[in-house]
C-alpha positions in Angstrom: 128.8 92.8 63.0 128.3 89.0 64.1 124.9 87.8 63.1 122.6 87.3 66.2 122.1 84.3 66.9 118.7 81.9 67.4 118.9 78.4 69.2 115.5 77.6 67.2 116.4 75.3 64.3 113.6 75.7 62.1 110.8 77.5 60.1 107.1 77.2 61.2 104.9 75.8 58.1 101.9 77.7 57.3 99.7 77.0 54.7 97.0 77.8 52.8 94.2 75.2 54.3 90.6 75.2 52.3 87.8 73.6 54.3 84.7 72.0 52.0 81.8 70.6 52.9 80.2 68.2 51.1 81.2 69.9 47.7 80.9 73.7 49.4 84.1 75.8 49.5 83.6 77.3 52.8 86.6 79.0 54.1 90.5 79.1 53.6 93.2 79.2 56.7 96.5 79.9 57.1 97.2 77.1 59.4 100.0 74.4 60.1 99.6 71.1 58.6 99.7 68.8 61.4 96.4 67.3 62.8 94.6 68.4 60.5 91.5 66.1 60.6 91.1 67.3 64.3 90.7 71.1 62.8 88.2 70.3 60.5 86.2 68.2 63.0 86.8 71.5 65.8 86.7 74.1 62.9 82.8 72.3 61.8 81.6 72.4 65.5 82.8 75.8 67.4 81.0 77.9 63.8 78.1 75.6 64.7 78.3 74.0 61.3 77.4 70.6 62.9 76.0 70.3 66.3 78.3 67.0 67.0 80.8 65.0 66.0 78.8 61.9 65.0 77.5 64.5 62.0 81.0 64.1 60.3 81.3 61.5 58.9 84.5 61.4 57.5 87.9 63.9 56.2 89.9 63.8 53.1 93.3 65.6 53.1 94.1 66.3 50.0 97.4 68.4 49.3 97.3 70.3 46.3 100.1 72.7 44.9 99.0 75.3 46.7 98.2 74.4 49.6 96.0 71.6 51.1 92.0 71.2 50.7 90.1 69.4 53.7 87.2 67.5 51.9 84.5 67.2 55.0 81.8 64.9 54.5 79.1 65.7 57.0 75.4 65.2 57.7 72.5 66.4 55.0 70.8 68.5 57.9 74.2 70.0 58.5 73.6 72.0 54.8 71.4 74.3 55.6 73.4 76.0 58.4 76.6 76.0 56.0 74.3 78.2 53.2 73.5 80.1 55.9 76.9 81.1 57.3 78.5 80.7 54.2 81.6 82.5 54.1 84.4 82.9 51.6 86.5 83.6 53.9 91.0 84.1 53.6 92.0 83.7 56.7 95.7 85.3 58.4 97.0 83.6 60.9 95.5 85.7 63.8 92.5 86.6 62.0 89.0 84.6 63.3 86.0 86.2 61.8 88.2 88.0 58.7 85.6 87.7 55.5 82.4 86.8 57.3 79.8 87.8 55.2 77.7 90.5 57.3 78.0 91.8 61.1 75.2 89.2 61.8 78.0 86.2 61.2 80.1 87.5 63.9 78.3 86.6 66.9 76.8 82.8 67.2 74.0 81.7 68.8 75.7 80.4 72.1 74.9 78.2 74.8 75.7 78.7 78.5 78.7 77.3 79.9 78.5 74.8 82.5 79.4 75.4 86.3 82.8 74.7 86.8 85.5 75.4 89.3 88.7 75.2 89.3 91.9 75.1 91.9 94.3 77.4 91.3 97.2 76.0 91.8 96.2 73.6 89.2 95.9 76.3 87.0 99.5 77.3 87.4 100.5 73.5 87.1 98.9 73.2 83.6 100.6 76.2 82.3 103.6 75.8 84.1 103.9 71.9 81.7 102.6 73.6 78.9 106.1 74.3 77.2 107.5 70.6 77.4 104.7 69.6 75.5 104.8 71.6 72.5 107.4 70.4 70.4 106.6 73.2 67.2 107.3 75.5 69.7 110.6 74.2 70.6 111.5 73.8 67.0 110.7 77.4 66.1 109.7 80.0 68.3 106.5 80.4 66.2 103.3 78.6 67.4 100.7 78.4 69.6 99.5 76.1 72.0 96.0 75.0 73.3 95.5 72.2 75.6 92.8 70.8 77.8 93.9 70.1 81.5 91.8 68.0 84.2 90.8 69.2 87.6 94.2 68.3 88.9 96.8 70.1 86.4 97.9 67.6 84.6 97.6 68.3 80.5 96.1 65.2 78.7 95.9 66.9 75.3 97.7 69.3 73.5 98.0 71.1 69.9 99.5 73.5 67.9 99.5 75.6 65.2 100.4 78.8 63.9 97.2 80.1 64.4 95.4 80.4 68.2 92.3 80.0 66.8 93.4 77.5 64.6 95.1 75.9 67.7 91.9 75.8 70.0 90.0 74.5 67.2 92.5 71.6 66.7 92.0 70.8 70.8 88.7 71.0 70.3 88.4 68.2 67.5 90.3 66.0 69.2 88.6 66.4 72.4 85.0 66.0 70.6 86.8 62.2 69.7 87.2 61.2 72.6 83.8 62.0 74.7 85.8 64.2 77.0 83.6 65.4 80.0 84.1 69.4 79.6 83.0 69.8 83.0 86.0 68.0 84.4 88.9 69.9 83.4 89.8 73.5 82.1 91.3 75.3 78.6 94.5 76.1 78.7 95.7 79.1 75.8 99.2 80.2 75.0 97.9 83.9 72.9 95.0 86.4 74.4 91.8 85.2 75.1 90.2 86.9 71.8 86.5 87.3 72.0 86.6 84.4 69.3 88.4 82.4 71.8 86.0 82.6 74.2 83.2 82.0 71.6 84.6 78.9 70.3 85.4 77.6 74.2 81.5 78.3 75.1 80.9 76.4 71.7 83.3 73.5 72.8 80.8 72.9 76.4 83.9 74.1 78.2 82.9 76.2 81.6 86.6 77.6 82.1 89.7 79.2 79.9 92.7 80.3 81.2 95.2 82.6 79.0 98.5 83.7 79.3 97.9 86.7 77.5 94.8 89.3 78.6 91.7 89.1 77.3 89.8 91.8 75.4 86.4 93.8 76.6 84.2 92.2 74.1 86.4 88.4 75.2 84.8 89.2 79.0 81.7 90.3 78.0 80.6 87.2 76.2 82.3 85.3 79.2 80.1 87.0 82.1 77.3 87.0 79.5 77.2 83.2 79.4 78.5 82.2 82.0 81.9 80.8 81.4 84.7 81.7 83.8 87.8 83.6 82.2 91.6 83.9 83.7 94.4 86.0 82.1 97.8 86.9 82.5 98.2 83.4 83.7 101.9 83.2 84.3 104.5 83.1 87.5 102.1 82.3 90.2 99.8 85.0 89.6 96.8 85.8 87.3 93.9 88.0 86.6 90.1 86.5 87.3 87.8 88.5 84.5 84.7 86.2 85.1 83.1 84.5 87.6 85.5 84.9 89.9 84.2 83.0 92.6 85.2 79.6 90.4 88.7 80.5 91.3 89.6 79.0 94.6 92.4 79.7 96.1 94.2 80.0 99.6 96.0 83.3 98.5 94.1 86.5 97.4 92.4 86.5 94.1 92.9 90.1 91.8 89.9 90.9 89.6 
């Protein structure tokens, strides 16, 4: 028998990835080791560790034998919330909330999303570029991607990682850097839309996330709860509105 054959040429990295702020082990990821300082600046503000980016003030990578330690430096007020939602926390690759310390950790204190709307055929635009722009994903068959569109379709940032959480969190850093207006534009997810998806999108000050995947019960709760408006299934012209489906405009009929 021939051995089947795979036109992907390489092996996804994952690593172990500890985050530590100022001095405090706080959690351990599996996660891929690219953009790193982006995670730790998304990771610090969608678990409301730091309420913005300005309270970081600085990363150290440090790679170890192993795996890699992310030294965070962040503001003295910032302390008291990491004691409080300390976790120690080992992390799979699809795992968000693994090793919180209590049933209370689960669930943040969320804002509500802003009013946003979005064209739908820009929707399907963003997704539809989605694949061109994620090399890891080319390389190996084994990544995520989550990338930030504007009102028009057109992705201005993307990132990967093994990891959708990981992933989103990544996005999310590097969107926090450079002062992007989360009301002008939409989250675009290559997994589910996980109920920790959502949470960390409604963290981020994003009003919309669109998934390829379906989201869970619990994901559309928290959506309708506060107010952010959730797509699934977003793939080959069509897709699912779970939230606020009158954001979704569209000349053809909308399912729901």
């Amino acid at each position: 028998m021939n051995p089947s054959h795979s036109s992907y040429l390489a092996l996804a990295e994952e690593v172990p990835v500890a985050l530590v702020f100022n001095g405090i082990s706080h959690a351990v990821m599996m996660a891929s080791p690219v953009h790193l300082e982006d995670f730790a600046l998304g990771f610090a503000l969608t678990e409301g560790l730091i309420d913005q980016a300005s309270q970081l003030y600085g990363v150290e990578v440090i790679h170890q034998p192993h795996g890699i330690e992310l030294q965070l430096d962040v503001a003295a007020q910032s302390e008291a919330k990491l004691k409080e939602r300390r976790r120690s926390m080992a992390g799979r690759t699809g795992c968000g909330v693994c090793g919180a310390d209590s049933l209370t950790q689960v669930k943040l204190a969320l804002p509500q999303a802003p009013l946003v709307h979005i064209d739908v055929d820009a929707m399907h635009r963003a997704h539809a570029h989605m694949r061109a722009l994620q090399p890891l994903k080319q390389q190996t068959g084994a990544t995520h991607a989550a990338a930030w569109s504007d009102p028009q379709g057109e992705i201005t940032l993307l990132r990967e990682d093994v990891g959708r959480h990981n992933a989103l969190d990544k996005l999310i850093g590097a969107l926090s850097k450079t002062s992007t207006d989360m009301q002008q534009g939409f989250i675009c997810i290559t997994s589910r839309a996980s109920f920790e998806m959502v949470q960390k999108t409604v963290m981020a000050g994003a009003g919309v996330l669109t998934a390829v995947s379906a989201p869970t019960r619990l994901a559309v709760e928290l959506a309708a709860q506060h107010n952010l408006a959730l797509a699934g299934l977003v793939r080959d012209q069509t897709f699912t509105a779970y939230s606020h489906i009158a954001r979704f405009h569209s000349s053809q009929p909308i399912s729901a």
